[in-house]
C-alpha positions in Angstrom: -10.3 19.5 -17.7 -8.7 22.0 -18.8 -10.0 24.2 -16.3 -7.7 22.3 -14.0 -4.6 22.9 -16.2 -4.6 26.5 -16.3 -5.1 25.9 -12.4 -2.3 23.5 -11.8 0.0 25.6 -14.0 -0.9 28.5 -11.7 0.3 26.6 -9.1 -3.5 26.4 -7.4 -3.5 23.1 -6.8 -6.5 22.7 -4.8 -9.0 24.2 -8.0 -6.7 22.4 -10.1 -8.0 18.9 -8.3 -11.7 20.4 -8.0 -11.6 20.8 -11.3 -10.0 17.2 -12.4 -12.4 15.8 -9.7 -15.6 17.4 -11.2 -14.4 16.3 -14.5 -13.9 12.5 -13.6 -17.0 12.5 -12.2 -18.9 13.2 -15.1 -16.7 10.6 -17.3 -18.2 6.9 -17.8 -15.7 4.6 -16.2 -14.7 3.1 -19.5 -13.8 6.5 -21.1 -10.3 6.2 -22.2 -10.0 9.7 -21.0 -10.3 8.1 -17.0 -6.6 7.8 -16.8 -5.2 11.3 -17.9 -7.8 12.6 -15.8 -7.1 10.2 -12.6 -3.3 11.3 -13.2 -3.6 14.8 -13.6 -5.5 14.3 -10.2 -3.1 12.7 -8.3 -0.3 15.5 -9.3 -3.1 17.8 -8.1 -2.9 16.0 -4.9 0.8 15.3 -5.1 1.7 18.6 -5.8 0.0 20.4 -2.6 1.1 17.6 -0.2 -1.9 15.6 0.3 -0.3 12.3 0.1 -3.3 10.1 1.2 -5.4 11.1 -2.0 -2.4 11.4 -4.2 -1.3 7.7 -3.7 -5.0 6.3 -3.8 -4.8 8.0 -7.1 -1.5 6.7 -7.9 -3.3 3.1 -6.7 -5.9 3.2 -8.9 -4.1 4.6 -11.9 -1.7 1.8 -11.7 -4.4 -0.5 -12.6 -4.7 1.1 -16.2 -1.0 -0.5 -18.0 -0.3 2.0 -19.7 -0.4 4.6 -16.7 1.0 1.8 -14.4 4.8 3.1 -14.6 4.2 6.4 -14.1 2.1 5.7 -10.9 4.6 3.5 -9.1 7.2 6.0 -10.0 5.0 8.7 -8.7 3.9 6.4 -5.4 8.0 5.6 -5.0 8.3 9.4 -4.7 5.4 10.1 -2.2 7.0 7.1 0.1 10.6 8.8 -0.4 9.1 11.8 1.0 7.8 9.9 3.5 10.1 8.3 4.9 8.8 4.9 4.2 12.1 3.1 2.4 10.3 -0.1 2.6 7.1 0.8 0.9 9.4 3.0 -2.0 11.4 0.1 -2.8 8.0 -1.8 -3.5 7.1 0.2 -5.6 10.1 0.0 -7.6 10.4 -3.6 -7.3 6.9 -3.3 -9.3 8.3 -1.0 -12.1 11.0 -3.7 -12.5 9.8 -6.7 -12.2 6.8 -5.7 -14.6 9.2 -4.2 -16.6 7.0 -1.3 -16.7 9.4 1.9 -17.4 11.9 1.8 -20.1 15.2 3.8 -21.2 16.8 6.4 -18.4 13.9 6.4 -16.5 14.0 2.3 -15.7 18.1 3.5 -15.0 17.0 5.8 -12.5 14.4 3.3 -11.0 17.0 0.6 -10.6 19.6 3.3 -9.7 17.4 3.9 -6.3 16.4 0.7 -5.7 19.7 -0.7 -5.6 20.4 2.5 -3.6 17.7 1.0 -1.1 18.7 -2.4 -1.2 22.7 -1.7 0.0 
C-alpha cells in the first residue's frame, strides 16, 4: 500500500491504483484495512478521471459507515463533474438524511444541495 502512496503523491495515478488494487486483492474481505484501501483506490481512479471505477469504489465504500460520508461526498463530486445535478444532489440528500458528515463539511453539503434544490 504504500507503494501506491508514493505513487499517488507523484501524481502517477494509474501505479498508484495498481498498486491499491494488487493490495486489496490480497486482503480477506473482513480486514479492517478493506476500506482505506478501497478509498485510496477510488482517489486513484478519481484523480486520473476514470469516473466509472472511481464511483463503483465510492459505491462500495459507502457500504462501510464509517467511510460512507466521505464516499457520497466524493460520488457528489464525480456527478458535479458530470454534469449530472440530479444524481449529485442524491448523493447529498444521503449525507444528510443519514446525517453522515458533521461540522463545516455537512455546511458545505447542505450549502450545495440547497444550491441544487433553488
Amino acid at each position: 500500500m504504500e507503494e501506491g502512496h508514493i505513487a499517488y503523491q507523484a501524481g502517477d495515478y494509474d501505479t498508484a491504483a495498481q498498486k491499491y488494487q494488487t493490495a486489496l486483492d490480497k486482503l480477506s474481505e473482513k480486514s479492517s484495512l478493506v476500506p482505506l484501501v478501497r478509498y485510496s483506490l477510488a482517489k486513484a481512479h478519481e484523480s486520473k478521471g476514470d469516473w466509472d471505477k472511481a464511483l463503483n469504489d465510492y459505491r462500495q465504500l459507502a457500504e462501510t459507515s464509517s467511510f460512507a460520508g466521505e464516499a457520497y461526498l466524493a460520488m457528489g463530486r464525480i456527478y458535479q463533474r458530470q454534469g449530472k445535478p440530479e444524481k449529485e444532489k442524491e448523493a447529498y440528500r444521503k449525507i444528510v438524511d443519514g446525517d453522515l458528515l458533521s461540522g463545516s463539511q455537512r455546511t458545505m453539503v447542505e450549502e450545495k444541495l440547497s444550491a441544487l434544490i433553488d
